[in-house]
C-alpha positions in Angstrom: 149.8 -0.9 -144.6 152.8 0.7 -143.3 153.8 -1.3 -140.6 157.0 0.1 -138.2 158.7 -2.4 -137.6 159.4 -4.5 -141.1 161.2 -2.9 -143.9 164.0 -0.7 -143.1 163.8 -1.3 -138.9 166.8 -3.2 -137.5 164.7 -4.6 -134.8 166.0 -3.4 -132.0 164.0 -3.3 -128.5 164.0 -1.5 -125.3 161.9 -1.9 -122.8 162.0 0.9 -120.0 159.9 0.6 -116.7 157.3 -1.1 -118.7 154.8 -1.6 -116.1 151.0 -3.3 -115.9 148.6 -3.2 -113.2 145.0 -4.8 -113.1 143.8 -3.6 -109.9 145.4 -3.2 -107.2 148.1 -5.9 -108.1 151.3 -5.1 -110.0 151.3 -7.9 -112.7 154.5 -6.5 -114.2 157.0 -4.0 -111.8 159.1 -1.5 -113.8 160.7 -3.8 -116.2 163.7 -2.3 -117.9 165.5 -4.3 -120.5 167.8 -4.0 -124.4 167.3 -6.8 -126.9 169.6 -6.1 -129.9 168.6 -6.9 -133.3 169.3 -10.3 -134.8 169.1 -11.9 -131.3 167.2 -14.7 -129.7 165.5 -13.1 -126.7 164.0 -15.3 -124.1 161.1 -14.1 -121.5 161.4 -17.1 -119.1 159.6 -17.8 -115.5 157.2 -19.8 -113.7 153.4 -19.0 -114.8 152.3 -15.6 -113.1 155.5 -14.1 -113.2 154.5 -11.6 -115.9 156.0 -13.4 -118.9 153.2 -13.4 -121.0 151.6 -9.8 -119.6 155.4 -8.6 -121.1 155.2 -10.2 -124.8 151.8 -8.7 -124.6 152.5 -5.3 -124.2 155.1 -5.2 -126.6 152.7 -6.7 -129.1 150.0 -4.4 -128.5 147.5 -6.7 -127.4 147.7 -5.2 -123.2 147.6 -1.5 -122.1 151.0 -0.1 -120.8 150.0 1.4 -117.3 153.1 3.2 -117.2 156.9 3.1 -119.1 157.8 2.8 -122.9 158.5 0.9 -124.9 161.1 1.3 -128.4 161.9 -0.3 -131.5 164.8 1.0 -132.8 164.6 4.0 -130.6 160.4 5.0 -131.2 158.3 4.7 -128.4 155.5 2.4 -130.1 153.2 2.2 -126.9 150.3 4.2 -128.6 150.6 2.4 -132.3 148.0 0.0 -133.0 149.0 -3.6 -132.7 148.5 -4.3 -136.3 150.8 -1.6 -137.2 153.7 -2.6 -135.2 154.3 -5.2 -137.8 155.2 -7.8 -135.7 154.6 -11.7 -136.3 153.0 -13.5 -133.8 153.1 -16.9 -133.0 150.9 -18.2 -130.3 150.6 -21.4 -128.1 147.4 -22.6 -129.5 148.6 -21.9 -133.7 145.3 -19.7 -134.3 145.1 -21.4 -137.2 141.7 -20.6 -139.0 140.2 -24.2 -139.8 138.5 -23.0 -143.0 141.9 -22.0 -145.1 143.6 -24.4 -146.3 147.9 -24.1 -145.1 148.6 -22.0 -148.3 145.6 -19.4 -147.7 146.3 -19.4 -143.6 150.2 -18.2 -144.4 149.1 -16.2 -147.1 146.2 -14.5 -144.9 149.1 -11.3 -143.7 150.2 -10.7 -147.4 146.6 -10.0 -148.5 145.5 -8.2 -145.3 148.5 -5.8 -146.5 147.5 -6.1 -150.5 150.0 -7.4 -152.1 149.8 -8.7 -155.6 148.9 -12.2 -156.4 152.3 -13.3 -157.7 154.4 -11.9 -155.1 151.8 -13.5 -152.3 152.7 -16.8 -154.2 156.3 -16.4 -154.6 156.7 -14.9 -150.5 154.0 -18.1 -149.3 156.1 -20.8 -151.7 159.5 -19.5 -149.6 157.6 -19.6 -146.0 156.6 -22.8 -146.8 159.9 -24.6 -147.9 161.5 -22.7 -145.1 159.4 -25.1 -142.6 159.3 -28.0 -144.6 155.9 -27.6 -145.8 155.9 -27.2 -149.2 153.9 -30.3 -150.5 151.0 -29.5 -147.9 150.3 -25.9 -149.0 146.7 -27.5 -150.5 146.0 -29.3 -146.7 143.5 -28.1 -144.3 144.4 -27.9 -140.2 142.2 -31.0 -139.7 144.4 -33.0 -141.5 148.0 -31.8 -140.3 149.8 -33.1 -136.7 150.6 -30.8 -133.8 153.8 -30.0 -135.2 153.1 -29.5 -139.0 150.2 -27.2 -137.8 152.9 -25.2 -135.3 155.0 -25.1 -139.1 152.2 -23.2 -140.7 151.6 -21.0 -137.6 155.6 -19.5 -138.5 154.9 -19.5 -141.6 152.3 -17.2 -141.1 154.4 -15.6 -138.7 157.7 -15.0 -141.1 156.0 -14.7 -144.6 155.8 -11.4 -144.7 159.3 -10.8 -143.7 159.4 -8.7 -140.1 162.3 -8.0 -138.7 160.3 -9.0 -135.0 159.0 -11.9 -134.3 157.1 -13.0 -130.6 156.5 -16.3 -129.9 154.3 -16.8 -126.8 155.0 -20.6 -125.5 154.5 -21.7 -128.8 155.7 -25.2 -128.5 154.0 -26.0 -124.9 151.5 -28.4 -126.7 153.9 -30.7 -128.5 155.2 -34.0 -127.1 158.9 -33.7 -125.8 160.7 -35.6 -128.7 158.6 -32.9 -130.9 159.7 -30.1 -129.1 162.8 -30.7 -129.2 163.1 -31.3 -133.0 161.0 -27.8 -133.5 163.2 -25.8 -130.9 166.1 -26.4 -133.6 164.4 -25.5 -136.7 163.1 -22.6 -134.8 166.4 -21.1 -134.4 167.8 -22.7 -137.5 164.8 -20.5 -138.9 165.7 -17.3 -136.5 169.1 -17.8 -137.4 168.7 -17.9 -141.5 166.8 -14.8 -141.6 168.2 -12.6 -139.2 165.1 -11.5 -137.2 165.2 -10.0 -133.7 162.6 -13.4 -131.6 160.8 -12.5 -128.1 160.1 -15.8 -126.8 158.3 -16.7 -123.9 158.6 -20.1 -121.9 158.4 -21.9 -118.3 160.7 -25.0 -119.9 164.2 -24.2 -118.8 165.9 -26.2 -121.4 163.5 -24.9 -124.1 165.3 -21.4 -123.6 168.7 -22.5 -122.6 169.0 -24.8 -125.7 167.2 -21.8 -128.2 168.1 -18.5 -125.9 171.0 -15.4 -126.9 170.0 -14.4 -123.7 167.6 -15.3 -121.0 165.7 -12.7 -118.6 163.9 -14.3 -116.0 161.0 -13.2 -114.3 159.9 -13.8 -110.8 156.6 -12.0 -109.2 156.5 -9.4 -111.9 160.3 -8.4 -112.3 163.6 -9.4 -114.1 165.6 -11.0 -111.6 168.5 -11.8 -114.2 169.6 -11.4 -118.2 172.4 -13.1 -119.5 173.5 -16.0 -121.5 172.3 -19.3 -120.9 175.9 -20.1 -119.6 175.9 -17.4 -117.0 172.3 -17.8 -115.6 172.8 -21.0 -115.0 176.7 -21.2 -113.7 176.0 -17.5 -112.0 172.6 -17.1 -110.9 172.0 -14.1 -108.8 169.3 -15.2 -106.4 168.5 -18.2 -104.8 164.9 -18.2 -106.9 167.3 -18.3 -110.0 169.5 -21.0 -108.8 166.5 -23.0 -108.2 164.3 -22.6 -111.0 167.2 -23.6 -113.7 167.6 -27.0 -113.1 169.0 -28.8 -109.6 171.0 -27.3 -106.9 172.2 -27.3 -103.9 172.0 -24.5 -101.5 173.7 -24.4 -98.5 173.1 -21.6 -95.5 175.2 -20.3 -93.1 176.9 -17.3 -92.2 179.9 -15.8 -94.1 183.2 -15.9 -91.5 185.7 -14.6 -93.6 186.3 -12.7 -96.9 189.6 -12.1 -99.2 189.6 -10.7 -102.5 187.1 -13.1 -104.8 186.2 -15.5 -102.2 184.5 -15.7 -98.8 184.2 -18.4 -95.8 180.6 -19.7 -95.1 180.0 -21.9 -91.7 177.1 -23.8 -91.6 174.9 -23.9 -88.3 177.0 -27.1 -88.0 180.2 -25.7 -88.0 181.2 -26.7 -91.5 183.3 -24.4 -93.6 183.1 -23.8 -96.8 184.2 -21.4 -99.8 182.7 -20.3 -102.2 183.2 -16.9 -105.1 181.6 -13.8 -104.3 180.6 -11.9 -107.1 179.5 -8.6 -105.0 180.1 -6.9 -101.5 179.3 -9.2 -98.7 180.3 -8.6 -94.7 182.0 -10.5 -92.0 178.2 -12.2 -89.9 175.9 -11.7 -92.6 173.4 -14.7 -93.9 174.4 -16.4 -97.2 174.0 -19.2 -99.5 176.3 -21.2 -100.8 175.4 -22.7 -104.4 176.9 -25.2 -106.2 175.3 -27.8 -108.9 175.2 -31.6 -108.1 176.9 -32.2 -111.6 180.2 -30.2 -110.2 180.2 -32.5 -107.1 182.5 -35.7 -106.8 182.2 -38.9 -104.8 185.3 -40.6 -103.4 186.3 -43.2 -100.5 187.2 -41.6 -97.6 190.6 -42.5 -97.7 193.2 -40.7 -99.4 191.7 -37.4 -99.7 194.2 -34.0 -98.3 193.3 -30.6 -98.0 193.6 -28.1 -101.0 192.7 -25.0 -100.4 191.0 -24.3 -104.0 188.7 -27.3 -103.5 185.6 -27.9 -100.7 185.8 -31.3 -99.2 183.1 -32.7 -96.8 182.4 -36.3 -95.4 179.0 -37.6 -95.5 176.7 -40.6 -95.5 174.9 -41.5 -98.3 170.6 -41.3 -97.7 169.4 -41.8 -101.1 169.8 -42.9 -104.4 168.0 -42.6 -107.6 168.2 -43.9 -111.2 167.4 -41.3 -113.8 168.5 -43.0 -117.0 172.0 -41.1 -118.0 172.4 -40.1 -114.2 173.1 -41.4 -111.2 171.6 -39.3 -108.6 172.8 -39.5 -104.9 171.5 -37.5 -101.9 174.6 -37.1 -98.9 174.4 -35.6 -95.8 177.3 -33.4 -95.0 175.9 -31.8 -91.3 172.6 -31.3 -89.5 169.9 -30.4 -92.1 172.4 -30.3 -94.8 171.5 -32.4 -97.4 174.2 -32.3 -100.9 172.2 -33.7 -104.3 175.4 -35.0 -106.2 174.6 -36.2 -110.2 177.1 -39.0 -111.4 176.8 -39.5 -115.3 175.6 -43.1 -116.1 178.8 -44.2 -118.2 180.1 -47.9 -118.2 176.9 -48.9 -116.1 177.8 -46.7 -113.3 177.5 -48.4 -109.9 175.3 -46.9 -106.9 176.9 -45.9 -103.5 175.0 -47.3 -100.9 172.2 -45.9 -98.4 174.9 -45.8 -95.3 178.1 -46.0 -96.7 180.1 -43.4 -95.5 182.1 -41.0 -98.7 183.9 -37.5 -98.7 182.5 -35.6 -101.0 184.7 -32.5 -103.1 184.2 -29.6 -105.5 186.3 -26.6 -106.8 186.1 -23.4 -104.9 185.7 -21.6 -108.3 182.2 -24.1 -109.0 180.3 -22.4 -106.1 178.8 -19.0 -105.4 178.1 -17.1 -102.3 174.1 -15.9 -102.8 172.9 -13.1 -100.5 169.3 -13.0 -102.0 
C-alpha cells in the first residue's frame, strides 16, 4: 500500500477554504489554515462548532463541499482515506474486542503486508513506547480506560506516519487520567517527530498539549496562535470567554494614543486598556482583563499611575475553589469584576460589603471590538 503521507512526506498541512455543507446549513465556513510539520496542532471549540466535521475531512472520512486540502503541498481531497496514511485515534479506542493488544496494534502492519518479523519488531517498539509491553497477550476486556486509550496510539503510531489525528481522544477518562495521558501524548508526539491534529472542547487539554490552538466558533476559525497568545490576546469576546474566566467590561472608547485607548463605562468609569488594531473616538468596546491579573487592596493609600487601572468597589461575593480565592466586586452599575486571589498561607476572604480599590496594569487588558 502506498500511502502519501508516511515515508518521505514531512507532514505538512494546509487547509484552504475547506468548506462542508449538509443542507442548507454551513457546518464548516471557508476555513483556511498552515500546520507545519513536527507541530502539535489543536482544533479546539464548543461542540457544533465544526471541530470534528474539520479532522474529518482531512481524514477522509467527510466529503469536502468546496476548498482543498494539502499535505506537503498535494491536494489529497480526492485520495481515499486509507491511502492518506494517516493514524487515527478516536474518542471511543475502536479497539476490536476479539484481538488480543498485540494483534489490535499490529492490525495496520498486516493490512499493508509487512513481513512477520518486522510486524513484531515495529508492534514490540509501539508498545514500550506506551508502556504496554507486558500486556501485548491481553484482550480489551481486561485492560482500564487508559491502558485501552495506550493501545489505541499504538495502533495509531506503529506504522510510523508522519500525521497523526486524534479526535477527543481522552474525553472518556477521569480527570487525574487525563491528565497523566495528555503528557505521554506529547512526550510521545514530541519523541517521534510527527505532525498531531487534535481535536478538543477542554481548554486546558489543548493549552497544556497545543503548538498552537485554532479555535472554532459556528463553523470558522476565530483565532490561531499559541496557547500564550489565545489566552493573554484573544481577539473576540467568544475567545476571551471560552478560555477560562474573564472579565469584560463595555463602554465606549473616549480617547486613543498610540497603543492604548480610553473606555467609559455607561457609569462614567474610565479605563485603559491596549489596542491591538484600529479603533475610533464613540465606537462600542470591550475591555478584557483576567481575574488572575486583578489586585485587592484597602482603600487607603492607593495614588494614581497612569500605567495601572484602579477602581473602588464593594465586595458581593465570595467563593472557595481550593488553590483560589475567588471574589466578585462591583466597580459601577452592572459592572461586576471576578478577581482570583491564589490560596497561599491560608488566604483570608474579603467580606460581602467591605468596601476595596481594586488595580491592574494597563498593559494586562485589551480593548475587544468583536
Amino acid at each position: 500500500m502506498n500511502d502519501i503521507a508516511s515515508g518521505r512526506g514531512k507532514g505538512a498541512i494546509e487547509l484552504r477554504r475547506v468548506t462542508k455543507r449538509y443542507g442548507r446549513e454551513c457546518v464548516v465556513d471557508a476555513v483556511s489554515t498552515t500546520i507545519a510539520p513536527g507541530e502539535f496542532f489543536s482544533l479546539l471549540g464548543p461542540s457544533g462548532s465544526g471541530k470534528t466535521t474539520t479532522l474529518m475531512m482531512i481524514a477522509g472520512f467527510a466529503e469536502v463541499d468546496d476548498g482543498m486540502v494539502l499535505v506537503d503541498g498535494t491536494n489529497i481531497v480526492e485520495v481515499p482515506p486509507q491511502r492518506r496514511g494517516f493514524g487515527m485515534v478516536f474518542q471511543n479506542y475502536a479497539i476490536f474486542p476479539h484481538l488480543n493488544v498485540f494483534d489490535n496494534v499490529a492490525f495496520p502492519l498486516r493490512a499493508r503486508n509487512l513481513p512477520k518479523d518486522r510486524i513484531k519488531e515495529q508492534v514490540g517498539q509501539a508498545l514500550e513506547l506506551v508502556r504496554l509491553g507486558r500486556f501485548a497477550d491481553r484482550f480489551s476486556r481486561e485492560l482500564s480506560g487508559g491502558q485501552q486509550q495506550r493501545v489505541a496510539i499504538a495502533r495509531a503510531i506503529v506504522f510510523q506516519p508522519r500525521i497523526v489525528l486524534m479526535d477527543e481522544p481522552l474525553g472518556a477518562l477521569d480527570k487525574n487520567l487525563r491528565y497523566q495521558m495528555q503528557v505521554e501524548i506529547k512526550e510521545i508526539q514530541q519523541r517521534l517527530g510527527m505532525t498531531v491534529i487534535y481535536v478538543t472542547h477542554d481548554q486546558e487539554e489543548a493549552m497544556n498539549m497545543s503548538d498552537r490552538i485554532a479555535i472554532m466558533n459556528s463553523g470558522r476559525i476565530e483565532q490561531v496562535g499559541r496557547p500564550t497568545e489565545v489566552y493573554e490576546n484573544p481577539a473576540t469576546n467568544f475567545i476571551a470567554r471560552f478560555l477560562g474566566e474573564a472579565n469584560l467590561i463595555e463602554g465606549t472608547i473616549e480617547e486613543v494614543r498610540e497603543n492604548v485607548a480610553v473606555l467609559r463605562t455607561a457609569g462614567g468609569l474610565a479605563l485603559s486598556a491596549r489596542i491591538t488594531e484600529p479603533i475610533q473616538r464613540g465606537a462600542r468596546a470591550t475591555l478584557f482583563v483576567r481575574p488572575e491579573r486583578v489586585a485587592i487592596a484597602d482603600l487607603a493609600g492607593t495614588g494614581a499611575n497612569p500605567a495601572v487601572n484602579q477602581a473602588a468597589g464593594r465586595v458581593t461575593q465570595t467563593s472557595f475553589l481550593g488553590n483560589i480565592l475567588r471574589h466578585s466586586i462591583e466597580i459601577g452599575p452592572d459592572v461586576q469584576v471576578t478577581v482570583d486571589v491564589q490560596n497561599a498561607n491560608a488566604g483570608v476572604f474579603r467580606t460581602v460589603q467591605e468596601n476595596v480599590v481594586l488595580s491592574w496594569l494597563v498593559a494586562d487588558s485589551v480593548i475587544l471590538q468583536r
